[in-house]
N, C-alpha and C positions, 0 to 999 in steps of 0.2 A: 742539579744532577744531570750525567748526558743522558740523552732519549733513550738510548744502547750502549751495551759496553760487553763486549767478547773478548778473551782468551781462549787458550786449549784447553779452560777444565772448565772453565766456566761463563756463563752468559748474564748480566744486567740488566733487568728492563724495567724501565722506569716508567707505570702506567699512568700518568700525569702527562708524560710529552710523545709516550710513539700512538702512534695510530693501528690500535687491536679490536675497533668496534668490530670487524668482519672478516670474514677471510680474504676477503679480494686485497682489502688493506695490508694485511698479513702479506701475505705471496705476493702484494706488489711492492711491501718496504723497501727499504735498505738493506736494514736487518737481516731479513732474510736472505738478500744477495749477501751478507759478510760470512754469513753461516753455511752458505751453498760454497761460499769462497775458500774457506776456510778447510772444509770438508775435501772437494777436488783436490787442494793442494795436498791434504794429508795421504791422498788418494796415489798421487802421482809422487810422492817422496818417498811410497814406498813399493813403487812400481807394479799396485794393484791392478790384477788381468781384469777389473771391468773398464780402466782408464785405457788399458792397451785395445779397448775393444769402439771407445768412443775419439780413435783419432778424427779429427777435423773438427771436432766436436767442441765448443766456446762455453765459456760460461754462463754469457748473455744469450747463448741459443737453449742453454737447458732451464734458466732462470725464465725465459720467452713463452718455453714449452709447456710448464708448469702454470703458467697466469694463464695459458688459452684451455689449458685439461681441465681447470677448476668451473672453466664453462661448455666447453665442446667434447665431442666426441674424440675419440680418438683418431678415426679417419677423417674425419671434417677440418681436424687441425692441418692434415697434410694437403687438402686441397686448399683450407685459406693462407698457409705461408709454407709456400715450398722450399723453402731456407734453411726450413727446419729438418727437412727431408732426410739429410743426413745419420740426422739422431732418431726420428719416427722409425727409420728401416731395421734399428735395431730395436724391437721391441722388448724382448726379454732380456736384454740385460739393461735395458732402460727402466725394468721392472725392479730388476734385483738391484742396482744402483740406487734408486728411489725406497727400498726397503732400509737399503743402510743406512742412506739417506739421515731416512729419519729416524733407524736406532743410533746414529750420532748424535741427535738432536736430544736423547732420551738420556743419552749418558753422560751428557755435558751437566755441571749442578746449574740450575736454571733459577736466581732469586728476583722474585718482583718486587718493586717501591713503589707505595702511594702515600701519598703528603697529605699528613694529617691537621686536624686544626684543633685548639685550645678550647674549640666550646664544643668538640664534641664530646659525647659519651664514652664509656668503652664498649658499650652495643653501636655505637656508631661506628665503631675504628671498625671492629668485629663482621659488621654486615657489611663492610668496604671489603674489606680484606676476603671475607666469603667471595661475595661478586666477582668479584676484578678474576679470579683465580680459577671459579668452577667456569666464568665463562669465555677464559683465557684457555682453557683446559679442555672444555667443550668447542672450541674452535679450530683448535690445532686436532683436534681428532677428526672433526668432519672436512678438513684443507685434507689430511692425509687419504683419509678415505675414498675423500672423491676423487682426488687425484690417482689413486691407486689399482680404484675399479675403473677408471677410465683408458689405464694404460695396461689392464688386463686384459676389458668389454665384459666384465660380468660382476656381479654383485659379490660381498661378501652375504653368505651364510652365518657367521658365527662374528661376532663382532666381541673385543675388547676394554673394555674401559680403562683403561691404561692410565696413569698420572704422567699426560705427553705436555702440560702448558710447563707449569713452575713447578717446583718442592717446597719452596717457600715465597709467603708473603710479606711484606714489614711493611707497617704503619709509622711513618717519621713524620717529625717534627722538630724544627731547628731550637735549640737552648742554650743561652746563656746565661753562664751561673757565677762570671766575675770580673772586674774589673782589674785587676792586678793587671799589670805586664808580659809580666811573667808567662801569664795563661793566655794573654790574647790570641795566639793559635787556635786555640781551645774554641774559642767562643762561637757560640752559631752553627756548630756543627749538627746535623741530624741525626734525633736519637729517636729511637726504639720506641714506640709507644704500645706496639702490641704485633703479637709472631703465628702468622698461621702455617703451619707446617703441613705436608701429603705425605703421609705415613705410604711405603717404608722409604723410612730416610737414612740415608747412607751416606758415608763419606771417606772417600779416597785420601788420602792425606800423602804427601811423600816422604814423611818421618812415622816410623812409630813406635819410638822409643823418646823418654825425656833423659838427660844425662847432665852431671853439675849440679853444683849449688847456685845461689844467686846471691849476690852481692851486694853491698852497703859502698856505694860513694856518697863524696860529701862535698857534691857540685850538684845543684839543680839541673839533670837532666834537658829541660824543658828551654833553657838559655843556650842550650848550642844544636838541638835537632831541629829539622825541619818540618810542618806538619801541612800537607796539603789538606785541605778541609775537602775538598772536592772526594778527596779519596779515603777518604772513613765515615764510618757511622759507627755514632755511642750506645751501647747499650747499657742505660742504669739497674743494675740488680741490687738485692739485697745479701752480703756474705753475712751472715750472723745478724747483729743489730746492726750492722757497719755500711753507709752507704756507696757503693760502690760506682763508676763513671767507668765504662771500659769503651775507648776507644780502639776498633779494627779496623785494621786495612784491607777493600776491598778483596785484596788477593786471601787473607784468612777468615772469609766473612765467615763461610763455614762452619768451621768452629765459634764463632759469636753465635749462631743461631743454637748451635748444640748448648750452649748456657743456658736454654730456657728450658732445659731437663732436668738440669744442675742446680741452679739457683733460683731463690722466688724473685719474680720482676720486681724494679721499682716500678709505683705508679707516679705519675706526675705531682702528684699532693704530697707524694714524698720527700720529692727532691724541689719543687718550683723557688724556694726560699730559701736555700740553705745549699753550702759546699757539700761535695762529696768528702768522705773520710778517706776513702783511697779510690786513687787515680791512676788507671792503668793503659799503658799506649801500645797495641800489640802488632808488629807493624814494620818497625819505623826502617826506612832506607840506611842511618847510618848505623857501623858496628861496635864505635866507640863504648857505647853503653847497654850493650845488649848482655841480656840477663842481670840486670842492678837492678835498684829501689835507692830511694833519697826520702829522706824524713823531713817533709817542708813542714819546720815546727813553727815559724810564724803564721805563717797559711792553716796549719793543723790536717797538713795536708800529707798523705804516704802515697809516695807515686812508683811506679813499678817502669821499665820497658824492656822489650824486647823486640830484636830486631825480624826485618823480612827476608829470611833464607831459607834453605829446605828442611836445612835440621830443627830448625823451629815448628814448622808445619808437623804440628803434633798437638792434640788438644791437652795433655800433660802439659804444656807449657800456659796453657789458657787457667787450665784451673791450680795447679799450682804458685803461678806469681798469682794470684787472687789471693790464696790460703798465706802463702808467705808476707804479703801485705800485712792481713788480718791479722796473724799470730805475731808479727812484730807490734801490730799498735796493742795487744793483746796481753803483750809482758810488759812494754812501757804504761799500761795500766793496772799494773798487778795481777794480771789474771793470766792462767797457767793454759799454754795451748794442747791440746792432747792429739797426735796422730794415734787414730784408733777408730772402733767402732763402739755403739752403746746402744743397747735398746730397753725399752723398758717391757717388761713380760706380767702378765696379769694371769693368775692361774686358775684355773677353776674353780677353786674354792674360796675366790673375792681377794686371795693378796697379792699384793703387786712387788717386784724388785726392778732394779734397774742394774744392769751388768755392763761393765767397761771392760774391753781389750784393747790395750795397747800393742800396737806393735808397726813396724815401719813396711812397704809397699813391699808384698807377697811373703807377709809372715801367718799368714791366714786365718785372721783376724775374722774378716765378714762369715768367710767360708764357714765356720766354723757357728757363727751366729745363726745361718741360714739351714747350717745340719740340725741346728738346733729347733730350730722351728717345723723340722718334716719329724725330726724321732719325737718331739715332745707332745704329740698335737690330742694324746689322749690325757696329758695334764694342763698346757696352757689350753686356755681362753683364747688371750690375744696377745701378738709380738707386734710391738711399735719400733721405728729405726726413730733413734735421736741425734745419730749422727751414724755415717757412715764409714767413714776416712777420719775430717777433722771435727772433734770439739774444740771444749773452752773449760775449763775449772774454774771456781770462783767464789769465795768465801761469803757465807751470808749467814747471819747468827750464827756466828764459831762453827758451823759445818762444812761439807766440801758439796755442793752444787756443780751441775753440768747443762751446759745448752749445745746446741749443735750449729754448724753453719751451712748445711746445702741439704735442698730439699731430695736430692736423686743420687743417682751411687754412681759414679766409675768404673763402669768391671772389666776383668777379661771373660771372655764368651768361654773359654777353656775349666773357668771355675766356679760355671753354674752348673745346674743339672741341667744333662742332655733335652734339650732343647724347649729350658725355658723362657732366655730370651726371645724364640721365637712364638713363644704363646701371646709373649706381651707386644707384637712385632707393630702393634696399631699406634704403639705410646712412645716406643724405644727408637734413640739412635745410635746405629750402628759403624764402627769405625775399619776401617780394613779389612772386614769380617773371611777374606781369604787368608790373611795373613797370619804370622806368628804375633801373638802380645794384641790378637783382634780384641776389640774392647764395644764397650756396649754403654749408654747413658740411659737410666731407668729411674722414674720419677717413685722412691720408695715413701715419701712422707707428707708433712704440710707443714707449711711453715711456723703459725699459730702455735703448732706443739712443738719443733726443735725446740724453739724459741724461749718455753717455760723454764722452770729452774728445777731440773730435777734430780734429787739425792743421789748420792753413789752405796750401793748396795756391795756390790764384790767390784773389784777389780783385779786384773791379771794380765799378767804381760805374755803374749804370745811366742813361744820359742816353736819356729817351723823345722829344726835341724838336729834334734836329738832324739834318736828313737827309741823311748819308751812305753811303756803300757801303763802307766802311772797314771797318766792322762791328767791332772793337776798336782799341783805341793803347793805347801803352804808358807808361805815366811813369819815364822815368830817375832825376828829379831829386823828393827825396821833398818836396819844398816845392810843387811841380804837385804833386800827389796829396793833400797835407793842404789846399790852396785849393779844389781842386775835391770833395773829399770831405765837408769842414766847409761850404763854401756850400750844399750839398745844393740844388740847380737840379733844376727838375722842370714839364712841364708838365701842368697838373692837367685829369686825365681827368673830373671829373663825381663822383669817390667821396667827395668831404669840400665843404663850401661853399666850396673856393677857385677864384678863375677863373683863367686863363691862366699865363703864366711866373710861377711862385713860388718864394720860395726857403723852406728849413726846417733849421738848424741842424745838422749832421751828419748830414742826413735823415731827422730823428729828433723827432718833436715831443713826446715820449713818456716827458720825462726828460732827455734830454741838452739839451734847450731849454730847461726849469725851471733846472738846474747848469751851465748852458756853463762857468764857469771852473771847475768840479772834472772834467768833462767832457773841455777844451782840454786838461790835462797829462796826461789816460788815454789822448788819441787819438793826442796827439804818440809818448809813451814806446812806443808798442805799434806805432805805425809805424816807428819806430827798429831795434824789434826785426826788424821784416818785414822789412825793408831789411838788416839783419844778418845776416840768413838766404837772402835772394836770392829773397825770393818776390813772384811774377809782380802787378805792382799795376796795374793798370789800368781805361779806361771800355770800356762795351760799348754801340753805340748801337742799340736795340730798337725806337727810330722808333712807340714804340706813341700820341705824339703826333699823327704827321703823318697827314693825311688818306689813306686808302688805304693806309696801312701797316699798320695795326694786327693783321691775321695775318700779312704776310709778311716783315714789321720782323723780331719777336723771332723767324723761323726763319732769317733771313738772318745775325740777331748767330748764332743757336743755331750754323749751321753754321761761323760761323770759329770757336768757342767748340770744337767738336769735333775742326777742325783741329788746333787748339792743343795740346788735352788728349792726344790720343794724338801727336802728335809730344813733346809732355814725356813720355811715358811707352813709347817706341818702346826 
């Protein structure tokens, strides 16, 4: 890894090779001159009046001024190098330049690496990763400081504890996991062994919208791109049961680290022996194959890529080719991928159901789960989430079972209640949060419980675009339920480039739209089942379409939804 590594969004430092034991090291790096470098130039490209105010003024004379302030006084500097004289004479705005300074420093995303090793613990990875960070963090505050009160003459009164080092940590460790050819790229790259994050974590992204489907070719990927190892780190997660290998490119580490909201980590005992299930490269420089998957059915390997451009710079794209991975090896298993949400609900009087909505992205599905959990809370107990977004169906003694695949929800901020994601602001990562379609990553579960095999109690297909007071129907006849569940009707809220009444294949564009006819006899046979069983199939209308509805819609489905659930369980 290099010592340093800066762009304009973001800075690399690798605490293994720069020199952070001090501040003197600090303020006399490199590094620090790239980022003083960097800064000036952005300064004078846009003909900001503190540059107009620092003519004759060098880089190596403010870079100069900065290493003798961390030691001297303000006026002592100008009697020991009168060099500097130019730039000492303007005090105040040598102030306010130095303010900016370093809220440039602040807004740049800033991730740290430390090289991990195979014998250590994961309290060892953990007390690394603490260290390097609180005292990488604890240094750049008192570099700023001092420097700040020196070029004032008086102290700060009221000091800040600001998150001024990094946002994030990572623990690496180089793995390889194959001999093939094919994968030699692959090999030795450094993966993730464990992710300390400084809450609040945010992320700028320059897309925020995902749009397309993804595509099936039938050429290994992996034989015609190129993969500089130098310039990715793997993160191994867990998607369902499914071992996951996800490859990032520096430039979208960002969103790699936002997966540790989303999905539960691999730990190394998981994966040290054995291939990943799906293989994902997010990243890559060429465009040939950007947004595909290829089914390496010798290897038993599903690889996913997509390329490095703006429109991709979107975490929609991270966690969707994971799920579409998943849900393709998921139907060539015979198991039925469900886009929906499901929770299981414990009532106060000791019975439990578990409730599924289908429905495809902003048919208001969760919203709608989550109404249900503030209007019901003088009859449930407890609400569990067993999935969010995507499950999984799956026949086990002639019934229909459900598991879930990611431990945290993807939301937009617009269809929570007023400002819950800010209650959880310690745990949550936040994505464009000025923007339209701002979104938010919030760890709702544990993995241990998606994971179980849990019955299907009701199901219902969420309709966001028909304004009724109905607030559920029922389907007698299971041919109404497989036309309306397979058309998948939805009107599109803003979250994906689609405009108004759309349809999407079992609501599902994610897999079950790639295989619709291996797809068609999993949805048939497992509705068979339902209907064998006598369980409650119906639509629920959330109204999260219609104008004016959009919070009192999914509490109005939530409330017959409650009726329902404790008169079944009375």
């Amino acid at each position: 890894m290099k010592r340093f590594h800066l762009t304009d969004r973001y800075a690399l430092i690798n605490f293994n090779a720069s020199l952070c034991d001090n501040e003197i090291q600090i303020v006399s790096s490199k590094s620090f001159e790239m980022v003083l470098a960097q800064y000036i130039r952005k300064l004078r490209s846009e003909k900001d009046i503190i540059m107009l105010q620092f003519k004759g003024v060098s880089i190596p004379m403010i870079h100069d001024a900065y290493k003798l302030l961390l030691i001297y006084d303000y006026l002592d500097i100008d009697k020991k190098n009168p060099a500097l004289t130019p730039l000492l004479n303007k005090r105040d705005a040598f102030y306010r330049f130095t303010e900016s300074f370093y809220d440039h420093w602040r807004k740049l995303e800033r991730f740290g690496m430390v090289l991990a090793n195979k014998r250590y613990t994961n309290q060892s990875h953990a007390n690394l990763l603490i260290n390097e960070s609180d005292q990488f963090n604890q240094r750049i505050l008192n570099l700023y400081r001092t420097i700040t009160q020196n070029i004032l003459g008086k102290q700060f009164y009221t000091l800040r504890q600001l998150p001024a080092g990094i946002n994030a940590n990572l623990a690496l460790m180089p793995h390889k996991f194959s001999d093939h050819p094919t994968y030699h790229n692959l090999q030795n790259v450094n993966y993730i062994q464990e992710i300390l994050t400084r809450p609040p974590f945010i992320i700028y992204s320059k897309s925020n919208k995902r749009e397309g489907l993804f595509r099936e070719v039938h050429e290994n990927p992996l034989d015609h791109i190129e993969i500089n190892k130098l310039h990715y780190i793997t993160y191994p997660i867990k998607v369902g049961k499914l071992i996951a290998f996800v490859y990032i490119h520096r430039d979208f580490l960002h969103h790699g680290i936002a997966l540790s909201n989303l999905f539960e980590p691999a730990s190394f005992k998981d994966y040290e022996h054995k291939k990943p299930d799906l293989l994902y490269i997010y990243g890559v420089r060429e465009n040939e194959f950007d947004c595909t998957y290829y089914k390496d059915l010798g290897e038993n390997i599903y690889i996913g890529v997509v390329s490095r451009s703006d429109k991709n710079d979107y975490f929609g794209y991270m966690k969707k080719m994971l799920l579409t991975l998943h849900n393709i090896h998921s139907i060539d298993h015979k198991n039925l991928p469900i886009h929906g949400a499901m929770v299981n609900i414990l009532l106060k009087n000791g019975k439990e159901k578990n409730v599924v909505v289908i429905g495809d992205s902003g048919a208001g599905k969760s919203e709608t789960l989550e109404a249900l959990r503030v209007i019901g809370r003088d009859y449930i107990k407890d609400m569990r989430v067993v999935f969010d977004d995507m499950g999984t169906f799956f026949i086990k003694n002639k019934k229909i079972y459900a598991r879930g695949t990611e431990t945290g929800a993807f939301v937009r901020l617009d269809d929570l209640d007023a400002g819950y994601a800010y209650q959880e602001m310690d745990r949550a990562i936040f994505f464009n949060p000025d923007q339209l379609n701002a979104r938010v990553i919030l760890p709702v579960s544990t993995y241990d419980f998606i994971i179980k095999d849990h019955s299907v109690d009701f199901l219902f297909y969420a309709n966001n675009y028909i304004d009724t007071n109905d607030g559920i129907t029922y389907f007698d006849d299971i041919n109404d339920a497989l036309k309306t569940f397979k058309e998948g009707k939805r009107f599109a809220k803003g979250t994906t480039a689609e405009i108004g009444l759309v349809k999407s294949y079992f609501a599902n564009p994610f897999g079950p739209v790639q295989q619709e006819q291996m797809c068609d006899l999993l949805i048939d046979n497992m509705f068979k089942i339902l209907y064998t069983h006598h369980i409650t199939v119906g639509e629920i209308y959330t109204r999260l379409a219609i104008k004016g509805k959009a919070m009192n819609g999914p509490q109005e489905a939530a409330k017959k939804l409650l009726q329902l659930i404790t008169k079944d369980a009375s």
